[in-house]
N, CA, C and O atoms as CSV, one atom per row, in Angstrom:
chain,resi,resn,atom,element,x,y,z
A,1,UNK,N,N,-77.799,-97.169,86.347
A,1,UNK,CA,C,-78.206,-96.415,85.190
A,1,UNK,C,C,-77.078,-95.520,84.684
A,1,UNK,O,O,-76.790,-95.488,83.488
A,2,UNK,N,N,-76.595,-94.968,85.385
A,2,UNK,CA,C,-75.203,-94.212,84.997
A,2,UNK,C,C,-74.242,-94.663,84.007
A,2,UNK,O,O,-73.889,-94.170,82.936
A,3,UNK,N,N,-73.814,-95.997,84.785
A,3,UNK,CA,C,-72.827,-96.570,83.950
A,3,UNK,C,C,-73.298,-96.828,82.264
A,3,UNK,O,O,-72.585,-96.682,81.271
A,4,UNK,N,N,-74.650,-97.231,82.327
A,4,UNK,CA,C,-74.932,-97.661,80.994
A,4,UNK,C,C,-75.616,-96.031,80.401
A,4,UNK,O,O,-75.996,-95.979,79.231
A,5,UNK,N,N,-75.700,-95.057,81.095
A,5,UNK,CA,C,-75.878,-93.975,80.349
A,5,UNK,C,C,-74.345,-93.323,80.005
A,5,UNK,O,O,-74.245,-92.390,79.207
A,6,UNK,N,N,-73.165,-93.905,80.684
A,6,UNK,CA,C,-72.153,-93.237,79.884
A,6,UNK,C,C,-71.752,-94.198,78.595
A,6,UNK,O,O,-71.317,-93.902,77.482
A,7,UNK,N,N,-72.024,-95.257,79.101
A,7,UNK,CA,C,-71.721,-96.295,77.584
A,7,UNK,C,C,-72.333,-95.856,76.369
A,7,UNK,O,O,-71.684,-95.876,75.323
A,8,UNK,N,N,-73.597,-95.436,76.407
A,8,UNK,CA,C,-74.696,-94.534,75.446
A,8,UNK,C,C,-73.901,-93.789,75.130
A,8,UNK,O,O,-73.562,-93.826,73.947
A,9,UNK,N,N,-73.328,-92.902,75.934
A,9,UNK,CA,C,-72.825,-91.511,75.408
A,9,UNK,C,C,-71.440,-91.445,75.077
A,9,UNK,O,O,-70.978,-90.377,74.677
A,10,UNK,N,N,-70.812,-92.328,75.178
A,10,UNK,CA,C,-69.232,-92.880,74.815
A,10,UNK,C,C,-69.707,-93.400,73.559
A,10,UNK,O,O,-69.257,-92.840,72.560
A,11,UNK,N,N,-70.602,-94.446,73.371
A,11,UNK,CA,C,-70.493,-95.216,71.628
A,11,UNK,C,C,-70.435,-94.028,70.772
A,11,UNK,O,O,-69.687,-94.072,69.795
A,12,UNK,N,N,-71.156,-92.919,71.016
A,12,UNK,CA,C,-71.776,-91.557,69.867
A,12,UNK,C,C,-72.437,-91.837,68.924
A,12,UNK,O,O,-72.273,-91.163,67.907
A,13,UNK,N,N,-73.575,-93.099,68.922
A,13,UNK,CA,C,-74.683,-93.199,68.424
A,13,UNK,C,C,-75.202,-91.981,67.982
A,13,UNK,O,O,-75.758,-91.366,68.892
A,14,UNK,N,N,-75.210,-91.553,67.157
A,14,UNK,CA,C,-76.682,-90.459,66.838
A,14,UNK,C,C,-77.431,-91.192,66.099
A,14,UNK,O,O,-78.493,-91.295,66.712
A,15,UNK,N,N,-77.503,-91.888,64.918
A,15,UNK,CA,C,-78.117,-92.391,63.965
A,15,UNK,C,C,-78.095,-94.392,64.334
A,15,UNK,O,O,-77.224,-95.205,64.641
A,16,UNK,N,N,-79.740,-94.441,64.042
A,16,UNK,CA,C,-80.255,-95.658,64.328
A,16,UNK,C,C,-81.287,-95.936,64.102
A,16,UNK,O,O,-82.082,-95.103,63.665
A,17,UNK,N,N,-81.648,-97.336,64.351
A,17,UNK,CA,C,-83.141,-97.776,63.440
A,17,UNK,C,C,-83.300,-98.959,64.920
A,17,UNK,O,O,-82.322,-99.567,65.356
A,18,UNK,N,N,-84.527,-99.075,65.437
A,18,UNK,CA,C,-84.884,-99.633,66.582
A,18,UNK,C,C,-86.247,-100.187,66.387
A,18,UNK,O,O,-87.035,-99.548,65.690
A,19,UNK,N,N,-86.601,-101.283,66.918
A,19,UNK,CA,C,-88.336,-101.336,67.162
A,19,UNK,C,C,-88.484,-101.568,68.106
A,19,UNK,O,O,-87.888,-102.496,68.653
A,20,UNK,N,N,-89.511,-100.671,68.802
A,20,UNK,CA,C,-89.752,-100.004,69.827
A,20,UNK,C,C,-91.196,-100.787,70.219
A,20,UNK,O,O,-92.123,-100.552,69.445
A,21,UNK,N,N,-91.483,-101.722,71.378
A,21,UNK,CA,C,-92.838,-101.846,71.445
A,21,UNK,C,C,-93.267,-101.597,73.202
A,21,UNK,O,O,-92.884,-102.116,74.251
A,22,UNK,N,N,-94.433,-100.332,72.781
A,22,UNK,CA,C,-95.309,-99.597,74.203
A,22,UNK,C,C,-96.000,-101.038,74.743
A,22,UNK,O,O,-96.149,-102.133,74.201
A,23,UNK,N,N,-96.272,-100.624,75.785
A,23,UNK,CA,C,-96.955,-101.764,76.988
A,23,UNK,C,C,-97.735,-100.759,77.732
A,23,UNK,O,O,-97.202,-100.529,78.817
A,24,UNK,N,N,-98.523,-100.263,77.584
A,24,UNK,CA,C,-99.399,-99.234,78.390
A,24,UNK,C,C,-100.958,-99.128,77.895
A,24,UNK,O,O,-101.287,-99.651,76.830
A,25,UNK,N,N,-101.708,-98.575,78.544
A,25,UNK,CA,C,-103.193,-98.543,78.677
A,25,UNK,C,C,-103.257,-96.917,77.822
A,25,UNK,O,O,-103.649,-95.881,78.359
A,26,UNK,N,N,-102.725,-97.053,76.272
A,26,UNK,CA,C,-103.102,-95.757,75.566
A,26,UNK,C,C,-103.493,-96.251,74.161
A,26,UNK,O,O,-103.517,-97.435,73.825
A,27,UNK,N,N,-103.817,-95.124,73.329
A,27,UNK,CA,C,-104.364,-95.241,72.482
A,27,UNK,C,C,-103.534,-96.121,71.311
A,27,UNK,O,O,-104.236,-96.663,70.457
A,28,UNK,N,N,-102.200,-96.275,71.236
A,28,UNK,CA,C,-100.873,-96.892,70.166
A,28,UNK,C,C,-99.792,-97.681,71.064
A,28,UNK,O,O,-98.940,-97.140,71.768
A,29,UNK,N,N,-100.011,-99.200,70.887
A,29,UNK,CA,C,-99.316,-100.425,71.433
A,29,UNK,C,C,-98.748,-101.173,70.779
A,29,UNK,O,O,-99.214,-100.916,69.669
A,30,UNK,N,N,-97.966,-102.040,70.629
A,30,UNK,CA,C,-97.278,-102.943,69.927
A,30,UNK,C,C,-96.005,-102.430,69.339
A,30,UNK,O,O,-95.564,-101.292,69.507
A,31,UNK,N,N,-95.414,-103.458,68.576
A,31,UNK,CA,C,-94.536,-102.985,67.820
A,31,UNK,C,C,-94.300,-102.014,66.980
A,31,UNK,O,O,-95.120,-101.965,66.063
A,32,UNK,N,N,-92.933,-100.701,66.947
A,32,UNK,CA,C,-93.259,-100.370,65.829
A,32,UNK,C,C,-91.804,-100.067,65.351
A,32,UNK,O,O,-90.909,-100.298,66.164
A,33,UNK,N,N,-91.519,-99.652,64.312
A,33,UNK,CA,C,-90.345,-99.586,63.824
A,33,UNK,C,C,-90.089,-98.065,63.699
A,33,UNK,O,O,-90.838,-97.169,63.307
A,34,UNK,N,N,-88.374,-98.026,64.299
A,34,UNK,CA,C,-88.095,-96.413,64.484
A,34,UNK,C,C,-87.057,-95.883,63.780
A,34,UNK,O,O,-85.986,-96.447,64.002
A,35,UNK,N,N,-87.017,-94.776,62.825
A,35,UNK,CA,C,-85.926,-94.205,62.268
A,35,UNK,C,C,-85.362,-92.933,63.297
A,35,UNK,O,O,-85.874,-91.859,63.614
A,36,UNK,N,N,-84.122,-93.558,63.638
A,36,UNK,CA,C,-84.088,-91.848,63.904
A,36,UNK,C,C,-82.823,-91.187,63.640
A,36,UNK,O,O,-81.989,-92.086,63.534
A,37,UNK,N,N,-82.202,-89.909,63.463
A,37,UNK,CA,C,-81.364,-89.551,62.944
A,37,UNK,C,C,-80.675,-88.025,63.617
A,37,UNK,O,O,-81.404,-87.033,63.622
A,38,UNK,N,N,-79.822,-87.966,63.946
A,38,UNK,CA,C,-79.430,-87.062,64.911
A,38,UNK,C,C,-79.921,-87.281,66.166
A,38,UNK,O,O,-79.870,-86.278,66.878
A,39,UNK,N,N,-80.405,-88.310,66.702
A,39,UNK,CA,C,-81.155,-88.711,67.811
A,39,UNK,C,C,-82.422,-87.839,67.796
A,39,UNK,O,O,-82.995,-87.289,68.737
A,40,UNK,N,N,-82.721,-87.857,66.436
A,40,UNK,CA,C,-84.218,-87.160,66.487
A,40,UNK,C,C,-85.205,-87.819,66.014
A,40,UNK,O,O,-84.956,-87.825,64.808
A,41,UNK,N,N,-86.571,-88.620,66.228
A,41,UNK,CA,C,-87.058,-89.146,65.975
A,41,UNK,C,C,-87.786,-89.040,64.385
A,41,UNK,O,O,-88.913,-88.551,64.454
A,42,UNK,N,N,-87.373,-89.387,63.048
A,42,UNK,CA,C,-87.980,-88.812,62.246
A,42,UNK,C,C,-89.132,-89.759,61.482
A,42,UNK,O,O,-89.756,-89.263,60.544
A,43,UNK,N,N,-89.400,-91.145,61.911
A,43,UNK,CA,C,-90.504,-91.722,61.548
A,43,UNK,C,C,-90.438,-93.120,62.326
A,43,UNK,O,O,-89.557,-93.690,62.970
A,44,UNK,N,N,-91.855,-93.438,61.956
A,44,UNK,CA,C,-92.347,-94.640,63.131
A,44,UNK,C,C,-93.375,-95.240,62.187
A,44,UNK,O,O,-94.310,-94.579,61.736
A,45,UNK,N,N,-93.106,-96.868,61.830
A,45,UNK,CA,C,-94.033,-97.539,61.077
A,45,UNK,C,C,-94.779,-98.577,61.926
A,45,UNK,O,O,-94.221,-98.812,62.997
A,46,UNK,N,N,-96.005,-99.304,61.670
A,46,UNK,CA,C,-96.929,-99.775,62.566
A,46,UNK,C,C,-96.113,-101.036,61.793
A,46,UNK,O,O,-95.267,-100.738,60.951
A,47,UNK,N,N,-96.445,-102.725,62.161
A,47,UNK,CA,C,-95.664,-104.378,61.466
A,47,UNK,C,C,-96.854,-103.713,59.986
A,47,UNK,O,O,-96.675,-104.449,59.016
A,48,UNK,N,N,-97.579,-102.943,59.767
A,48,UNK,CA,C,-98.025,-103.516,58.355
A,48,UNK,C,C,-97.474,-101.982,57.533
A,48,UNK,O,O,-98.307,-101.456,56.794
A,49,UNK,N,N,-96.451,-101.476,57.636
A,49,UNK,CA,C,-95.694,-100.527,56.873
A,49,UNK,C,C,-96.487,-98.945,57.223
A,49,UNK,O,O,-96.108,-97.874,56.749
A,50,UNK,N,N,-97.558,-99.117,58.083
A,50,UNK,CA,C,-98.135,-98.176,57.838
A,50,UNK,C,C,-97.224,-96.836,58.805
A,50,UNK,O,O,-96.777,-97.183,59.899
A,51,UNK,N,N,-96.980,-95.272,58.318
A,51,UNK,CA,C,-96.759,-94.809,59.029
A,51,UNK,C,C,-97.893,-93.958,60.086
A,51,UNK,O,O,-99.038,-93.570,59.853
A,52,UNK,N,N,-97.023,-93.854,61.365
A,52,UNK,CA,C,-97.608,-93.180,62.641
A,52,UNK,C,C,-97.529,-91.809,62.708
A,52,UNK,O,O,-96.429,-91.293,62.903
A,53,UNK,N,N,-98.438,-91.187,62.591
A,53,UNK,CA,C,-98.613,-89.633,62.464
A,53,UNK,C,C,-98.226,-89.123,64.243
A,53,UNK,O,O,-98.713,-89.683,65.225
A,54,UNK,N,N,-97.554,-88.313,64.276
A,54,UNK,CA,C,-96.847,-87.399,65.198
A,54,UNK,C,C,-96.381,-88.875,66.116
A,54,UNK,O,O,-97.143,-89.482,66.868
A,55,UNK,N,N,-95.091,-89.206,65.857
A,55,UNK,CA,C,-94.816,-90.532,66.704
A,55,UNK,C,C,-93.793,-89.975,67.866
A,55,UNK,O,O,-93.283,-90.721,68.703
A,56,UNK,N,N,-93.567,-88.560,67.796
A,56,UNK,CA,C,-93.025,-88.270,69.007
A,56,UNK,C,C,-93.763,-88.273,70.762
A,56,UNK,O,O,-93.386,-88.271,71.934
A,57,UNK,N,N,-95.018,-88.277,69.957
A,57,UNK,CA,C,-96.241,-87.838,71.175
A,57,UNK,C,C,-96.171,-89.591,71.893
A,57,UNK,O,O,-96.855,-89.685,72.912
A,58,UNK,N,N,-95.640,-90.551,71.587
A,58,UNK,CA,C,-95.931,-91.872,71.665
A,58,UNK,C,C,-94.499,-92.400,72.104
A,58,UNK,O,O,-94.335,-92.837,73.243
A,59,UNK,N,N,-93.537,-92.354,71.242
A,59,UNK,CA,C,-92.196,-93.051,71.214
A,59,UNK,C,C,-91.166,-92.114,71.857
A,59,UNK,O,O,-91.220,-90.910,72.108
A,60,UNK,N,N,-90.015,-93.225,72.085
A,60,UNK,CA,C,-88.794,-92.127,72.703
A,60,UNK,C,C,-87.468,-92.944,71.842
A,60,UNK,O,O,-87.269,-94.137,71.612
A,61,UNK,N,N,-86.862,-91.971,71.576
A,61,UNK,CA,C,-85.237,-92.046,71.286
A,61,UNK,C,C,-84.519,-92.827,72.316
A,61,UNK,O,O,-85.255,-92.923,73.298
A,62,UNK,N,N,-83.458,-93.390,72.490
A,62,UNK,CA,C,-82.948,-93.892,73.470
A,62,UNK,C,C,-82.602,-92.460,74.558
A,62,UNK,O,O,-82.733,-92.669,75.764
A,63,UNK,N,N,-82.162,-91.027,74.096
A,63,UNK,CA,C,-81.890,-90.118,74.594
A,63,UNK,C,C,-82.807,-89.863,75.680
A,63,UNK,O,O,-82.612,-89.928,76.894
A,64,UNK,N,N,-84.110,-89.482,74.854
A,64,UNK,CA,C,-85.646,-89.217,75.666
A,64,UNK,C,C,-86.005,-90.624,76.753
A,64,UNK,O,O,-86.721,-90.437,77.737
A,65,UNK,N,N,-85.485,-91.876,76.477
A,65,UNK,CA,C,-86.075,-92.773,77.170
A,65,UNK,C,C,-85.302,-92.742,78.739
A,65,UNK,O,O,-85.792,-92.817,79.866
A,66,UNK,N,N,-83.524,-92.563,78.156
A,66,UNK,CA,C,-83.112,-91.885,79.748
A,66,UNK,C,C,-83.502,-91.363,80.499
A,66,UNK,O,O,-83.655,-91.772,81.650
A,67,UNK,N,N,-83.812,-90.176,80.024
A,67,UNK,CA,C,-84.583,-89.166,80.856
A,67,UNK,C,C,-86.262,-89.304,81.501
A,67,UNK,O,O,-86.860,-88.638,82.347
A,68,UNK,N,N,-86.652,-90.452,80.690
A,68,UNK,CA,C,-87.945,-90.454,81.452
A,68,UNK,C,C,-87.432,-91.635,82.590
A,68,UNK,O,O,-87.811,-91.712,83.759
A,69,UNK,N,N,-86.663,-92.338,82.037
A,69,UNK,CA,C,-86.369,-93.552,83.124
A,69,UNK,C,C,-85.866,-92.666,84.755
A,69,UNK,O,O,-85.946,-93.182,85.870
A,70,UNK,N,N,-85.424,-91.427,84.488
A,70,UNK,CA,C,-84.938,-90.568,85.845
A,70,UNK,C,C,-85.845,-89.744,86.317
A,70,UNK,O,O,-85.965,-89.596,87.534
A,71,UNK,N,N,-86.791,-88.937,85.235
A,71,UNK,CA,C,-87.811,-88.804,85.947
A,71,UNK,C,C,-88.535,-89.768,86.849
A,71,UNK,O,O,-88.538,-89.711,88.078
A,72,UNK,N,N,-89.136,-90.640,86.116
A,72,UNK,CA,C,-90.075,-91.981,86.764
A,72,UNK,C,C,-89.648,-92.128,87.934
A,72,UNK,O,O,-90.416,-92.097,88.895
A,73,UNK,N,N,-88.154,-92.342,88.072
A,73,UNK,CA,C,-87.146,-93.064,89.434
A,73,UNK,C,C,-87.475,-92.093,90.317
A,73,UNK,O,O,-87.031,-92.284,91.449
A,74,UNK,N,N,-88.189,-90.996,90.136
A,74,UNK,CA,C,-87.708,-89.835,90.894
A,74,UNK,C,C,-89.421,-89.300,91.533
A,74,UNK,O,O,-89.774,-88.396,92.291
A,75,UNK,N,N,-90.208,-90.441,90.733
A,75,UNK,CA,C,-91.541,-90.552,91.139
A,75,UNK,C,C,-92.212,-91.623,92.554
A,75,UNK,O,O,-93.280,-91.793,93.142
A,76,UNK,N,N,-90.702,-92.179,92.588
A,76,UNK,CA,C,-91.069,-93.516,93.552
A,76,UNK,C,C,-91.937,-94.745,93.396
A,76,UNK,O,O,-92.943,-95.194,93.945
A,77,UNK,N,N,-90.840,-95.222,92.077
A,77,UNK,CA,C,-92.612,-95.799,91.338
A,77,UNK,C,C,-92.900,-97.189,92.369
A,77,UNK,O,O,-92.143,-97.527,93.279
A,78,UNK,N,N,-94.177,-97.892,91.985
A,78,UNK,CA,C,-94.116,-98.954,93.144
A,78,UNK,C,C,-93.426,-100.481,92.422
A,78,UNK,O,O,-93.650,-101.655,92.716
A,79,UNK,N,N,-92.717,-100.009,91.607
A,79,UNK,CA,C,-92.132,-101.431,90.925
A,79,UNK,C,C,-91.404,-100.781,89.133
A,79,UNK,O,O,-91.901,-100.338,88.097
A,80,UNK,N,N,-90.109,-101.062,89.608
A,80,UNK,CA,C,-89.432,-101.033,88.227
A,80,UNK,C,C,-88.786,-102.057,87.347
A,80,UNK,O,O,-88.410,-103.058,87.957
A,81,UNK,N,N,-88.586,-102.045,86.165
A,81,UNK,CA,C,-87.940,-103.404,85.719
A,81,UNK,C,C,-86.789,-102.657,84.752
A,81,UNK,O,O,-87.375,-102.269,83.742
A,82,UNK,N,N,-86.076,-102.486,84.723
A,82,UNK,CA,C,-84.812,-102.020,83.691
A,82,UNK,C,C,-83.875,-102.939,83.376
A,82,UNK,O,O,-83.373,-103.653,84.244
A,83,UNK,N,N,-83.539,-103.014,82.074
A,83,UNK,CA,C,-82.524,-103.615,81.621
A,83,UNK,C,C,-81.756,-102.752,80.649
A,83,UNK,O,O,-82.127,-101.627,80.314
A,84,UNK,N,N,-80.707,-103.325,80.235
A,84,UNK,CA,C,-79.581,-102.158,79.762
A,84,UNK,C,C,-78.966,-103.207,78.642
A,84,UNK,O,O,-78.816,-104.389,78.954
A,85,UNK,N,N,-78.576,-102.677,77.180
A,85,UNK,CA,C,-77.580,-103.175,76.337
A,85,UNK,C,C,-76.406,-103.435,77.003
A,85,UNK,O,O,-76.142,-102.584,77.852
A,86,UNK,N,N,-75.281,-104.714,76.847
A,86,UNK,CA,C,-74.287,-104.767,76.901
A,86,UNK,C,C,-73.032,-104.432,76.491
A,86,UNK,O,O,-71.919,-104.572,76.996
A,87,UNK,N,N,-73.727,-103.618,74.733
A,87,UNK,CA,C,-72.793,-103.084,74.161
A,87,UNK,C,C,-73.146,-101.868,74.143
A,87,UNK,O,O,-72.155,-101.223,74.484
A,88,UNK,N,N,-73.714,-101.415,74.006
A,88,UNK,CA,C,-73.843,-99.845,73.888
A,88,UNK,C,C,-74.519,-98.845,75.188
A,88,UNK,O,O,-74.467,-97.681,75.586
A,89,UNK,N,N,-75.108,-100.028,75.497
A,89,UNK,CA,C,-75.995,-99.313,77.155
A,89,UNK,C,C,-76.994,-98.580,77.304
A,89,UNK,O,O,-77.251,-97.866,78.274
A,90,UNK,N,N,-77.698,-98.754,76.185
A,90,UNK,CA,C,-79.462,-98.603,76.381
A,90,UNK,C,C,-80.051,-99.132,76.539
A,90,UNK,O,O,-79.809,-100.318,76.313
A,91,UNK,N,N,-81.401,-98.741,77.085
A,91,UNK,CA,C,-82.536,-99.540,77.800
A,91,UNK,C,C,-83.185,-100.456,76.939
A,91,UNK,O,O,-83.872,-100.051,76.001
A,92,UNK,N,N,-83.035,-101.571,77.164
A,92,UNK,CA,C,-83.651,-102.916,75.951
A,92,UNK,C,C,-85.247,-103.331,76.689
A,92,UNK,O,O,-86.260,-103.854,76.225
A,93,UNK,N,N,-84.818,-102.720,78.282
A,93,UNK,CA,C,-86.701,-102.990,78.540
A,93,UNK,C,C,-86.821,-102.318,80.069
A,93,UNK,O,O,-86.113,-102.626,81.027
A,94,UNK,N,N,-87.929,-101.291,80.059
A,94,UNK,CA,C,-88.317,-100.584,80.753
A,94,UNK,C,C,-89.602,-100.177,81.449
A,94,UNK,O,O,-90.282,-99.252,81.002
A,95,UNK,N,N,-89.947,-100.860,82.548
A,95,UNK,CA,C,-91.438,-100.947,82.790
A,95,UNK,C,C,-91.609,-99.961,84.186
A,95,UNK,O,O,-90.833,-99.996,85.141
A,96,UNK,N,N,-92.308,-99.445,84.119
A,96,UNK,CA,C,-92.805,-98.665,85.546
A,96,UNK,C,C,-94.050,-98.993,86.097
A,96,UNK,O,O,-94.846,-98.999,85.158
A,97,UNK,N,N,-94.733,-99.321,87.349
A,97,UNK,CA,C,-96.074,-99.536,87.858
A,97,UNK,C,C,-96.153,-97.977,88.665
A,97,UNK,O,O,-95.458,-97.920,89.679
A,98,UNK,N,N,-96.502,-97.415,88.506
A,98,UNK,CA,C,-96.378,-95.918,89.640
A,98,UNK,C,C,-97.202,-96.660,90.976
A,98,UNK,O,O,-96.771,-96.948,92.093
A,99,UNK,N,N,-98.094,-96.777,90.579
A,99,UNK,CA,C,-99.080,-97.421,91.881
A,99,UNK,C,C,-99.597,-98.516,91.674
A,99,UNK,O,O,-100.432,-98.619,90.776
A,100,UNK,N,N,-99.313,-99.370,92.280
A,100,UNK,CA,C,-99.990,-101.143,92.215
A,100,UNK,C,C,-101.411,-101.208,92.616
A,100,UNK,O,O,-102.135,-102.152,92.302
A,101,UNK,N,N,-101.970,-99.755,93.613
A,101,UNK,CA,C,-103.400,-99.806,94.095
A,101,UNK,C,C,-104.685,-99.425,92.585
A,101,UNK,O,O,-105.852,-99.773,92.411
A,102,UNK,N,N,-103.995,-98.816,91.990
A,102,UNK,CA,C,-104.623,-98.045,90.339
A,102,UNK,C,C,-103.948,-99.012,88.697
A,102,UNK,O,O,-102.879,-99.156,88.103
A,103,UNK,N,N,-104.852,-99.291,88.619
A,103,UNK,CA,C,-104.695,-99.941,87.162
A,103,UNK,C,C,-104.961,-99.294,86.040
A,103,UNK,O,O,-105.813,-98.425,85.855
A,104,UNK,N,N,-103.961,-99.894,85.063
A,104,UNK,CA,C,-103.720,-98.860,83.753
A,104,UNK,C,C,-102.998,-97.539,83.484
A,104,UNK,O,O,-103.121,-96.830,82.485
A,105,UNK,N,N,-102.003,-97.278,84.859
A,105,UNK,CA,C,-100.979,-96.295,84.794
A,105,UNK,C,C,-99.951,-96.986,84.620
A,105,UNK,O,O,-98.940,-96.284,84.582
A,106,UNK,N,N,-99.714,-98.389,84.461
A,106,UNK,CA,C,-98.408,-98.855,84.137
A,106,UNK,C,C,-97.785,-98.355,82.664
A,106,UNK,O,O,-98.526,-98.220,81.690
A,107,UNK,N,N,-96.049,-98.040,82.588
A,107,UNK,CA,C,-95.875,-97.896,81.544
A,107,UNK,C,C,-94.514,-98.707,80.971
A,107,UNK,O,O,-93.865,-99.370,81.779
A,108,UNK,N,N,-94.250,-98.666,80.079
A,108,UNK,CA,C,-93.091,-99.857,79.236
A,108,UNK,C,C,-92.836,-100.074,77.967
A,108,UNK,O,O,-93.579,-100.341,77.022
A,109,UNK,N,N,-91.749,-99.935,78.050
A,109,UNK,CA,C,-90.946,-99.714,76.381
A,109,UNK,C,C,-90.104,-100.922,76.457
A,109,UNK,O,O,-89.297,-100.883,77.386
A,110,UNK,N,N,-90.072,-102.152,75.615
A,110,UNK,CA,C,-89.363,-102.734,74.820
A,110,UNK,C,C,-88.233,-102.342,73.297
A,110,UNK,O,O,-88.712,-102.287,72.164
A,111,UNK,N,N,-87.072,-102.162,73.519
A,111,UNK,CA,C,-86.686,-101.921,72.262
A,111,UNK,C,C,-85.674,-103.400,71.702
A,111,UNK,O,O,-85.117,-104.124,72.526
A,112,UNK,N,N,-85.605,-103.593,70.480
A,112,UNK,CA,C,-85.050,-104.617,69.763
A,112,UNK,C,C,-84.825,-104.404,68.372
A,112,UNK,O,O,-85.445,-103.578,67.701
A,113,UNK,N,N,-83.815,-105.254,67.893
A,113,UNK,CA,C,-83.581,-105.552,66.836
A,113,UNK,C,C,-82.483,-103.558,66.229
A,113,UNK,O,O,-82.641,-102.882,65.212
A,114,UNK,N,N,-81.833,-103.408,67.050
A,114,UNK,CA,C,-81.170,-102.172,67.374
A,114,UNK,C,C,-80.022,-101.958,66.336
A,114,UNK,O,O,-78.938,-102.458,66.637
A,115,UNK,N,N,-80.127,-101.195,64.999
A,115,UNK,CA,C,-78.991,-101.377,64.200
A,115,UNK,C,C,-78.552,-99.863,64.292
A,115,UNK,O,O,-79.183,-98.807,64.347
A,116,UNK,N,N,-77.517,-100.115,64.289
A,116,UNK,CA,C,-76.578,-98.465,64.215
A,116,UNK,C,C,-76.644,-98.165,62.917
A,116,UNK,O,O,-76.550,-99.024,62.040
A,117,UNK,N,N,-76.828,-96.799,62.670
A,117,UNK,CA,C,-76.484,-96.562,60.795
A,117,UNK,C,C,-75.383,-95.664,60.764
A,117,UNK,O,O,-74.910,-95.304,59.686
């Protein structure tokens, strides 16, 4: 994780457009499309244009997704899956099971289609 968190922080990405799709047992799943700008999340559209009211409570920046990926690690989860960009070195897919005995605490972020602005 290191290595591809200094690649993150060597490109100097701040500004980008991502679609981001949750894998978890909550209320907002699937695909959605992410603006963000200063690495601040400033909007999130559902595939039918619609926007997502408070999409911070839901989505993460590549910044925020680091940091939960080190929290989580730091939870002992019972199964992780990470993958990392080759060029820039963010997480392209991120799944956590905390406990395999309890269902519906799994969590997971897919990101794609990743354009720098």
């Amino acid at each position: 994780m290191r290595e591809n968190r200094w690649k993150w922080i060597k490109s100097a990405v701040f500004d980008y457009e991502v679609d981001e799709s949750l894998n978890c047992f909550c209320m907002i799943s699937g695909k959605h499309h992410l603006v963000i700008v200063d690495e601040q999340l400033v909007s999130a559209t559902n595939n039918q244009g619609q926007a997502v009211t408070n999409p911070g409570q839901y989505f993460k920046t590549v910044d925020q997704l680091f940091k939960y990926i080190e929290e989580s690690l730091s939870r002992n989860p019972d199964k992780v899956t990470i993958t990392y960009d080759n060029t820039y070195g963010y997480p392209t897919s991120v799944y956590f099971d905390f406990d395999e005995k309890i269902a519906d605490e799994e969590m997971g972020f897919e990101l794609s289609n990743f354009q720098k602005k």
